[in-house]
Phi, psi and omega in degrees: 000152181273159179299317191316281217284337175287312186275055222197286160299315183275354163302304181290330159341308207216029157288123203194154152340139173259168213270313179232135175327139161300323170269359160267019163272328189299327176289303215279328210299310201256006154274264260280341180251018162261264242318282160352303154324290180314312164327307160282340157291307169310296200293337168230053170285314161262356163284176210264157180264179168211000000 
């Protein structure tokens, strides 16, 4: 067998459960960037436009 074809079989192999759900990395994705939103709204909430 070719290294191709070893890395091939063992990649189907060792296919499984992801250890964490897509949507929640997809959740997590979109709390760090409304915080981040919100964040940017508190910090220039009181300023003067120029």
């Amino acid at each position: 067998m070719t290294l191709s074809a070893v890395s091939i079989v063992a990649a189907a192999a060792e296919h499984g459960d992801p250890a964490l759900s897509p949507y929640a990395v997809g959740g997590i994705a979109l709390g760090l960037l409304l915080a981040a939103l919100g964040a940017l709204v508190v910090f220039g909430g009181g300023r003067e436009h120029s």
